[in-house]
C-alpha positions as CSV (number, residue, x, y, z in Angstrom):
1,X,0.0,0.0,0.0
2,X,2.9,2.3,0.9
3,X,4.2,1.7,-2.8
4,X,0.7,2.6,-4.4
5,X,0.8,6.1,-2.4
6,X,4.3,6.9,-3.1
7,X,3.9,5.9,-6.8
8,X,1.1,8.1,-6.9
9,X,2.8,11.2,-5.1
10,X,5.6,11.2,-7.6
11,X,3.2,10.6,-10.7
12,X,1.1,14.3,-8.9
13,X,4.1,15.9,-8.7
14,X,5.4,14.6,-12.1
15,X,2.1,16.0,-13.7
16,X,2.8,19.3,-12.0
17,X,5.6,20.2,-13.1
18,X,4.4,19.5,-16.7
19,X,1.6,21.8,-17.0
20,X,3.2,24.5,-14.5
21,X,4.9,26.3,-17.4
22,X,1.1,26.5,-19.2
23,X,-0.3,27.5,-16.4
24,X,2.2,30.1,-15.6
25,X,1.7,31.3,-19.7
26,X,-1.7,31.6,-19.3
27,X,-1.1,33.5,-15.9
28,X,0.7,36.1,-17.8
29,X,-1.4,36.4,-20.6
30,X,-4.9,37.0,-18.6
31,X,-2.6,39.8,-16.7
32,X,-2.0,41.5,-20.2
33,X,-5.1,41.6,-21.1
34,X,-6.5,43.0,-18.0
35,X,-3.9,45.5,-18.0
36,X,-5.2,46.4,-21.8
37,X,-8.5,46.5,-20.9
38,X,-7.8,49.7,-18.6
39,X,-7.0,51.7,-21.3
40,X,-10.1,50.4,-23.2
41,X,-12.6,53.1,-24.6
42,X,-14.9,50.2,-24.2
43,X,-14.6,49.7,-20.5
44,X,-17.5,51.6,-18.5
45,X,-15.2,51.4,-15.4
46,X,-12.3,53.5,-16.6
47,X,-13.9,55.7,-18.9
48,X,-15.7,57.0,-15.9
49,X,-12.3,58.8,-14.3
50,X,-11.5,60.7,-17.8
51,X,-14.9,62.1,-18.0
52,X,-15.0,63.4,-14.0
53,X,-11.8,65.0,-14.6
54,X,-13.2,67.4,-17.8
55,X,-16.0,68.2,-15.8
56,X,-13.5,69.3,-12.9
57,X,-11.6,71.3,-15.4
58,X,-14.5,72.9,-16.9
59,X,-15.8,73.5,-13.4
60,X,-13.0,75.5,-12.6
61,X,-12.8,77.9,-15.0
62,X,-13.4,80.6,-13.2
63,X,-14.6,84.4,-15.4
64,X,-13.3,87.2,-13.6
65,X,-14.3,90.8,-14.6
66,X,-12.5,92.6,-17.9
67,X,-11.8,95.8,-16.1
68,X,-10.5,95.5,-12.8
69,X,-11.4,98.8,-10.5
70,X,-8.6,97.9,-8.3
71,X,-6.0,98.2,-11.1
72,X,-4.1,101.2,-12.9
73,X,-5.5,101.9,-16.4
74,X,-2.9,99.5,-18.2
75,X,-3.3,96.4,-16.2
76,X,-7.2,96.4,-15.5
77,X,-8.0,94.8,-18.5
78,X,-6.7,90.9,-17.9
79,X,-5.7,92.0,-14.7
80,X,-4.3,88.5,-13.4
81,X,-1.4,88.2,-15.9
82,X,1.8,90.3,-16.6
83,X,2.0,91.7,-20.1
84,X,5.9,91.1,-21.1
85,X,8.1,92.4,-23.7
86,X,9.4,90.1,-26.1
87,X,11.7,91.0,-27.8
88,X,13.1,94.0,-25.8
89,X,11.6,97.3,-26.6
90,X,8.1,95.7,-28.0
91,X,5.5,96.8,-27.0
92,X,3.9,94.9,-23.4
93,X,1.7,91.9,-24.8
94,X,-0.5,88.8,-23.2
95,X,-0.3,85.4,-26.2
96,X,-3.1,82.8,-25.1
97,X,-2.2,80.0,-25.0
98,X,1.1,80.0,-24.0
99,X,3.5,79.1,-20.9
100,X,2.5,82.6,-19.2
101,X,-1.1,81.4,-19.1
102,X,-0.6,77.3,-18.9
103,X,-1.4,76.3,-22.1
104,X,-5.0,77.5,-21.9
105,X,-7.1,79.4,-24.0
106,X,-8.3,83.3,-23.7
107,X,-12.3,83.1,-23.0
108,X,-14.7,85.9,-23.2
109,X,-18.2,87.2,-22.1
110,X,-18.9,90.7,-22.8
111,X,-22.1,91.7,-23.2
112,X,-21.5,95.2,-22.3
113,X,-21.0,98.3,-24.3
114,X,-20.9,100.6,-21.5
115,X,-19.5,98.9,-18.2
116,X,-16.3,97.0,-18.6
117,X,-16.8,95.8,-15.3
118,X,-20.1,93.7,-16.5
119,X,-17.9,92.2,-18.8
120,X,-15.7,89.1,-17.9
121,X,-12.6,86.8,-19.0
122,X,-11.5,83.4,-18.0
123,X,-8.6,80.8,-19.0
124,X,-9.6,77.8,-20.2
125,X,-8.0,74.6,-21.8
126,X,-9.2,73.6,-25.2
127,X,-10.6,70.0,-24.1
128,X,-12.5,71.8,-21.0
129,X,-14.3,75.4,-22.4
130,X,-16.8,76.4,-20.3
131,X,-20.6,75.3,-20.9
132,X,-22.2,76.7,-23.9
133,X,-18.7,78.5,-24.9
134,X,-17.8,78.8,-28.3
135,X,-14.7,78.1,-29.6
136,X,-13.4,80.6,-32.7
137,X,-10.8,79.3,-34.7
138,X,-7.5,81.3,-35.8
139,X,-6.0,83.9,-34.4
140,X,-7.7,86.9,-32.7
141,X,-5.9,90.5,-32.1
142,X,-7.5,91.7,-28.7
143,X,-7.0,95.4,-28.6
144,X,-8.1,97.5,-25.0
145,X,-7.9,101.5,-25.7
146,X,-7.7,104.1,-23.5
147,X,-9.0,106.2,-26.7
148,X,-10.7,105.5,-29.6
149,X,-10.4,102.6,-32.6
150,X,-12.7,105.5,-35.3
151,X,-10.1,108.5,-34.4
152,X,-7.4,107.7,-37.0
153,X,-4.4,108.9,-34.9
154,X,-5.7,107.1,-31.7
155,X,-6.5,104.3,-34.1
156,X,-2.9,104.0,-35.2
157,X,-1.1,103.7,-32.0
158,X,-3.7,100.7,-31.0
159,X,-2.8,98.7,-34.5
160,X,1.3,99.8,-34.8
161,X,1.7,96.9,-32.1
162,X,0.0,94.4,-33.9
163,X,1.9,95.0,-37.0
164,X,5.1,94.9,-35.1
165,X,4.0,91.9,-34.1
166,X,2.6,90.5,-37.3
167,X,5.6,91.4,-39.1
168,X,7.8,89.4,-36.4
169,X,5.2,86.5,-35.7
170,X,3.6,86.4,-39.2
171,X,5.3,88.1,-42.3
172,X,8.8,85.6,-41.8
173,X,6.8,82.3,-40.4
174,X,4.0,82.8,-43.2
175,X,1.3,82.3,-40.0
176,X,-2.3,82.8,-40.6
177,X,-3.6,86.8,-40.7
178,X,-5.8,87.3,-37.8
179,X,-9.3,85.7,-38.7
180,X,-10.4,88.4,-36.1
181,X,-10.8,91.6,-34.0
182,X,-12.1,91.7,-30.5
183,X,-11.8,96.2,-29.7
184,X,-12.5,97.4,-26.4
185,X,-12.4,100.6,-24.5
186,X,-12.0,100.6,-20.9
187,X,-13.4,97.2,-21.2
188,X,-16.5,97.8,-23.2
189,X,-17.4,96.1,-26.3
190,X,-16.5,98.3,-29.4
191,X,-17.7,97.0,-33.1
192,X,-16.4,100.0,-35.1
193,X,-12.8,100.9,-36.8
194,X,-12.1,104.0,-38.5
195,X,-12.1,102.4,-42.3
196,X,-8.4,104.3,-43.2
197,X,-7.6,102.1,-40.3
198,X,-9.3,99.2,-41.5
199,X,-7.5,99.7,-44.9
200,X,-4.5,100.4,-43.4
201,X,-5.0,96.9,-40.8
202,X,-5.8,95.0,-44.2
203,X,-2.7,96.1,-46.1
204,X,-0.3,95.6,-43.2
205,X,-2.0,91.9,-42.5
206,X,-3.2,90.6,-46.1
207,X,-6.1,89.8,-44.5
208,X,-10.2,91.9,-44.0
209,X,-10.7,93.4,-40.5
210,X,-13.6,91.2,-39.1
211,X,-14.9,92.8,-35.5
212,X,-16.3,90.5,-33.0
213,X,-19.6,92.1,-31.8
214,X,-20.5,89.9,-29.0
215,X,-23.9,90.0,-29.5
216,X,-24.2,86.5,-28.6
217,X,-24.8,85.7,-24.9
218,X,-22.6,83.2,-25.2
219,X,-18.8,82.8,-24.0
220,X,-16.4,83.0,-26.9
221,X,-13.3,81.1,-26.6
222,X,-10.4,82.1,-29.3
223,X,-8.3,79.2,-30.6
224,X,-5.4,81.8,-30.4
225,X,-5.1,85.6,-29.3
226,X,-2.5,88.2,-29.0
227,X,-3.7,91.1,-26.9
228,X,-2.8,94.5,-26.4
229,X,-3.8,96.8,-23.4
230,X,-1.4,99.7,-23.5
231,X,-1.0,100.4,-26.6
232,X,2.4,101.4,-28.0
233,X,3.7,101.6,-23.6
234,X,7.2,99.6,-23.6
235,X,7.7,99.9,-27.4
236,X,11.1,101.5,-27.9
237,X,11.5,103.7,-30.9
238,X,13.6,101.5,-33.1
239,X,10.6,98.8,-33.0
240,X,8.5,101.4,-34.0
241,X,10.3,102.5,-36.9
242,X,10.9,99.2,-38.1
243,X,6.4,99.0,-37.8
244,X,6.5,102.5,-39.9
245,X,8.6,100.8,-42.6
246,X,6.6,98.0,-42.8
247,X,3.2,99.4,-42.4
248,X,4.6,101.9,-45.3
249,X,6.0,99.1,-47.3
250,X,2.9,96.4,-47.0
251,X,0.4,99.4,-47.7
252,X,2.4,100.7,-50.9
253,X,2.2,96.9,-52.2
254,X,-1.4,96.8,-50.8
255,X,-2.4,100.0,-53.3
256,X,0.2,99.3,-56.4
257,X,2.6,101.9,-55.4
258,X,5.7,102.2,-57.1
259,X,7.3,105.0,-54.6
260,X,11.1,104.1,-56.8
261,X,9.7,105.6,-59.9
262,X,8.3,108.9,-58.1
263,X,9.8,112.4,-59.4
264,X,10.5,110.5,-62.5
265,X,13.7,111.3,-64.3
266,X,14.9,113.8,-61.6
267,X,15.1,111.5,-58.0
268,X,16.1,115.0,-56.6
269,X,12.9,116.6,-58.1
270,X,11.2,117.8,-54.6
271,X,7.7,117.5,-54.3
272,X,5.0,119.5,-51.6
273,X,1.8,118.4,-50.8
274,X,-0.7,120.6,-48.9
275,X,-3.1,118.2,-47.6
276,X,-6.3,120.4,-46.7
277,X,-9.2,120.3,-44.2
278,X,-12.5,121.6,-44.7
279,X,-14.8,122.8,-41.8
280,X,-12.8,122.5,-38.6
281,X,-8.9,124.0,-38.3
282,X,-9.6,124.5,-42.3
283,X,-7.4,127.9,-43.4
284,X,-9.4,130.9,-44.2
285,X,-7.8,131.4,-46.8
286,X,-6.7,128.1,-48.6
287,X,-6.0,129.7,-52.0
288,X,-3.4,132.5,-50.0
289,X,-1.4,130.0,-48.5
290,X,-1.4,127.6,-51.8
291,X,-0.2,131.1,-53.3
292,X,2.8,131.4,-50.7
293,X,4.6,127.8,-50.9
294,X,4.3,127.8,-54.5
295,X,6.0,131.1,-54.8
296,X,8.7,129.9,-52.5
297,X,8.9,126.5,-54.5
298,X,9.4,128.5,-58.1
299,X,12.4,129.3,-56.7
300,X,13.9,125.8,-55.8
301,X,15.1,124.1,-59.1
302,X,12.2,120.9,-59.5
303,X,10.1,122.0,-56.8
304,X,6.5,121.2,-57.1
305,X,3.5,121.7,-55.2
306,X,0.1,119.9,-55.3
307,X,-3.0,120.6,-53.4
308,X,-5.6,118.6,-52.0
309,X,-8.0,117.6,-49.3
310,X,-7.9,114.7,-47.3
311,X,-11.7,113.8,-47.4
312,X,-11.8,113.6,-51.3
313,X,-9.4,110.9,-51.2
314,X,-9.3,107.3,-50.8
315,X,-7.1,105.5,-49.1
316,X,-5.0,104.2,-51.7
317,X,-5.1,107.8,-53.4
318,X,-3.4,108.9,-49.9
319,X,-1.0,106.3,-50.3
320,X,-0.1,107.5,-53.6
321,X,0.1,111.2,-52.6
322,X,2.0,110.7,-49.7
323,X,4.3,108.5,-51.7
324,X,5.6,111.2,-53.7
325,X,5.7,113.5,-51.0
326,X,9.0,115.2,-49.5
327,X,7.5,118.2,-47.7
328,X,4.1,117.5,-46.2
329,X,1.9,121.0,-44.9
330,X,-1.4,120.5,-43.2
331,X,-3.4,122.1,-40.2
332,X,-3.2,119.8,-37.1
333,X,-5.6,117.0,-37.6
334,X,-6.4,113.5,-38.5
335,X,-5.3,113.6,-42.3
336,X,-1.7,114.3,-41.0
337,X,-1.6,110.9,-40.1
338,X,-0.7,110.2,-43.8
339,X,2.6,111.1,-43.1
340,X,3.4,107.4,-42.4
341,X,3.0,107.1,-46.2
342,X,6.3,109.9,-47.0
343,X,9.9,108.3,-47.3
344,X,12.2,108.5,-44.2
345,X,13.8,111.7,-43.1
346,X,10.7,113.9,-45.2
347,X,9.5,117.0,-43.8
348,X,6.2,117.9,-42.0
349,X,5.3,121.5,-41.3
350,X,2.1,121.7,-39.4
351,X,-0.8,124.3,-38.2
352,X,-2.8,125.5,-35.4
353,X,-6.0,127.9,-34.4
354,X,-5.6,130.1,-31.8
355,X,-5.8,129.0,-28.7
356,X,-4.4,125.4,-29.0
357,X,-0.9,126.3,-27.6
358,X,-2.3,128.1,-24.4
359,X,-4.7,125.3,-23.3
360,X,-4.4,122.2,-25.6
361,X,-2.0,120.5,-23.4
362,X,0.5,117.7,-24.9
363,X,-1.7,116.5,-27.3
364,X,-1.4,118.7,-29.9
365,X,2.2,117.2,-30.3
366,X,1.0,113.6,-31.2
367,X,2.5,114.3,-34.9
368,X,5.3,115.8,-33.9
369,X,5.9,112.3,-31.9
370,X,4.4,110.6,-35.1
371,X,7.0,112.0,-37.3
372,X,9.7,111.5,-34.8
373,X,9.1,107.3,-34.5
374,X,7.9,107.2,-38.3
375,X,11.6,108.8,-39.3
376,X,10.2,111.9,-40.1
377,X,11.4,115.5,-39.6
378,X,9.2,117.9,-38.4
379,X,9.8,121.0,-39.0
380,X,8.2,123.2,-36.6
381,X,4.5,124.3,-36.2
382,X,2.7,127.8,-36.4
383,X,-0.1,128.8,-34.1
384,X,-2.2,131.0,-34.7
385,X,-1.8,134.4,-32.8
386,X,-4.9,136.3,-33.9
387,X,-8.5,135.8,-33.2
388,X,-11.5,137.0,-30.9
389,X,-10.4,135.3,-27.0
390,X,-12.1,131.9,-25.8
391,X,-14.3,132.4,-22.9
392,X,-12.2,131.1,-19.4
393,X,-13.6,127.8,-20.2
394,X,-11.1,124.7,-19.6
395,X,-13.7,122.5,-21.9
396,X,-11.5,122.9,-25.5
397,X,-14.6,122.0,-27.6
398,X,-16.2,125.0,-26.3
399,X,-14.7,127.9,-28.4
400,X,-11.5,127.2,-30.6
401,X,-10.2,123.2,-31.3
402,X,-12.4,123.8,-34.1
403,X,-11.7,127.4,-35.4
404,X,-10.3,127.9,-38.6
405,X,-6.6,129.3,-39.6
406,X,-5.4,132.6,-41.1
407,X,-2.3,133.3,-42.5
408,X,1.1,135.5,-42.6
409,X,3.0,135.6,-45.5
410,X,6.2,137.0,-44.4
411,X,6.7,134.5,-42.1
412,X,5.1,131.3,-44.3
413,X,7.6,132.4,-46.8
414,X,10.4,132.6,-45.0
415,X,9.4,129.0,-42.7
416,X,9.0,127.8,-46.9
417,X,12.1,128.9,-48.0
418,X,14.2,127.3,-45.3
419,X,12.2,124.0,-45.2
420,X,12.5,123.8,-49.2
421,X,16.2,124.3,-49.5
422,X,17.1,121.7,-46.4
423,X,14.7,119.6,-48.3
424,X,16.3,119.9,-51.4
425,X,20.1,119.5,-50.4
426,X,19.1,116.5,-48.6
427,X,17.3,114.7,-51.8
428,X,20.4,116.0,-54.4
429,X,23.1,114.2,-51.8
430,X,20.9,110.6,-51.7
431,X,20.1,111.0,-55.1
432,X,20.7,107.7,-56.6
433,X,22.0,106.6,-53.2
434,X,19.0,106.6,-51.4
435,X,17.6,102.6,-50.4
436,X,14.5,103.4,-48.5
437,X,11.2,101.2,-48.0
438,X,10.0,102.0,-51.3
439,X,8.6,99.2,-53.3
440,X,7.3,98.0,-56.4
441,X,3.7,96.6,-56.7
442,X,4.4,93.5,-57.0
443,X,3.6,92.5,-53.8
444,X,4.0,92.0,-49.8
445,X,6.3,88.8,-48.9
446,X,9.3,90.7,-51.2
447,X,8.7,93.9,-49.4
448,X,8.1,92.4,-45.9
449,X,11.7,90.7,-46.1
450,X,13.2,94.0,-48.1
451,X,11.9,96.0,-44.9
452,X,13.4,93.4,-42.2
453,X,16.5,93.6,-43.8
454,X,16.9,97.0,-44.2
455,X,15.6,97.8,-40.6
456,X,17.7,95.1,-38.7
457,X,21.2,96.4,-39.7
């Protein structure tokens, strides 16, 4: 009996061992698939986990008001993230996404036109929006002015940024133009661009100004956004030269401009423009003062002068004018912003009413800053010094920011002369020497990589 149960104990153990290496297989194998069927779309259990965690994430998102009473004027739009400067001396920008905000997208709900507070922004990551937010493919300029986006000149200062930034970001990468404009002031909802700006936006982007109007409840997220809250604050002059000669270059291609060709057979032919105003800061006396700076110009060998008025114009037809334009004279206003259009180192001689010296305060010197970070000289203004008095009224829309202009021609003709002949030397010493942003119509990439080579030397 002892021999049976022995016998049997080594035949057990015998068996054993022989299927212990399937077993052991089979072991492994039913762990494999257990592990595979974690990561299984098809397994109720563990798709459970993924879905909790978007709902945290879009729970979180948390909209905070655009304009933030508690900050200065530049950082209460956005007011939980530092604007930075990159490169040095750009102008102080927010990119969503990007490290600065996480990875996440810039969301919006502003249903306000007249209480940024009401209006509200949150950070959000693509795969968690909040509920009911819309998500707007390309990229979106965001654009928060102290000022105005239908005043040309305030205008201006809000896009030169975004072309700085286009031209770095966009023009040598051949990114997509912004599909988009989201404009606010103070944190209200604007839906309006000045169209010269628009034009001028257009040209400098190669692609339409679209405005965002917000009208829908709804939160809109942008797939990408580049905002700007300050303006032109922490742009150093040489980045906003190099903008001039790109916005002048892209918007002579934009209109078929051929600025080489101008003055024809004589490049040191010198050419005047009076750009006029009608109605407001308009001279009295527009045919008098044509009369004085053409005099002057007789006497400067291929000196002309043409004459016209802004609002007759189109925008190309500025372009064209200002093109072929050394010596610009206009009365302070919005049409002077054409400079931007003259080549570098041109002159600008510019006109006041009475009145705007003695109480207009620093702003009537935003073309004299113009033509300083355009490359630009100007030349001086003249104020007017006779008129009936304004009544003691600090309010400048009261009495004179609208009055017209008179004239003296002693002193236009001398201001001329001087002007005409610095004007002239200069043209006959770079004549055939002269490589400035001029450029041919035959388009923008050629231009945009003539102007970033001439302006990064």
């Amino acid at each position: 009996m002892a021999r049976i149960t022995t016998s049997t104990k080594h035949s057990i153990i015998k068996t054993t061992l022989c299927l212990l290496p399937p077993l052991l297989l089979a072991a492994v194998y039913l762990h494999f698939q257990t592990q595979l069927s974690i990561f299984s779309p098809a397994c109720r259990c563990a798709s459970q986990p993924a879905a909790v965690d978007v709902d945290r994430l879009r729970a979180s998102v948390t909209f905070l008001p655009l304009k933030d009473t508690r900050q200065g004027a530049e950082t209460w739009f956005i007011s939980t993230l530092n604007a930075t400067s990159e490169p040095e001396g750009e102008a102080r920008n927010l990119v969503f996404p990007s490290p600065a905000s996480a990875g996440r997208l810039l969301c919006l709900s502003a249903p306000s036109r007249r209480d940024g507070a009401r209006n509200a922004y949150a950070l959000a990551w693509r795969d968690a929006l909040p509920r009911g937010a819309a998500l707007l493919r390309g990229l979106a300029f965001v654009s928060e002015t102290a000022y105005d986006h239908t005043n040309i000149w305030h205008g201006l200062t809000a896009l030169v940024p975004f072309a700085s930034w286009h031209e770095r970001s966009g023009c040598r990468s051949r990114a997509r133009p912004p599909a988009r404009w989201a404009l606010f002031h103070h944190g209200e909802v604007r839906t309006e661009m000045s169209p010269w700006l628009a034009a001028l936006a257009e040209a400098t982007t190669g692609a339409a100004v679209a405005i965002e109007t917000f009208d829908d409840p709804k939160p809109l997220c942008f797939e990408e956004a580049v905002v700007f809250r300050a303006n032109v604050a922490g742009m150093n002059k040489k980045r906003m030269l190099r903008a001039a000669d790109f916005m002048r270059c892209k918007a002579r291609a934009y209109c078929g401009v051929d600025a080489s060709r101008a003055g024809g057979d004589n490049p040191s032919a010198l050419r005047v423009t009076l750009l006029l105003r009608t109605g407001a800061r308009a001279f009295k006396d527009e045919a008098a003062v044509t009369r004085v700076f053409e005099k002057e110009c007789k006497r400067v060998a291929g000196c002309a002068v043409a004459a016209a008025h802004a609002n007759n114009l189109t925008f190309c037809e500025q372009v064209r004018l200002l093109s072929e334009t050394d010596v610009l004279i206009s009365a302070h206003g919005a049409q002077m912003t054409n400079l931007l259009f003259m080549d570098r180192d041109s002159s600008v001689m510019e006109f006041y009413p009475l009145g705007w010296k003695q109480r207009a305060g620093g702003g009537q010197y935003v073309f004299r800053w113009m033509a300083d970070w355009a490359g630009m000289r100007h030349e001086g203004s003249w104020w007017e010094p006779v008129g009936e008095p304004c009544p003691n009224n600090p309010d400048i829309l009261d009495c004179w920011k609208s009055r017209q202009i008179g004239h003296n021609e002693t002193y236009f003709a001398e201001w001329g002369a001087r002007v005409f002949a610095a004007a002239k030397e200069r043209k006959a010493r770079s004549a055939g020497e002269r490589q400035g942003p001029a450029t041919s119509a035959s388009g923008g990439v050629a231009c945009c990589e003539l102007v970033i080579k001439q302006t990064s030397r």
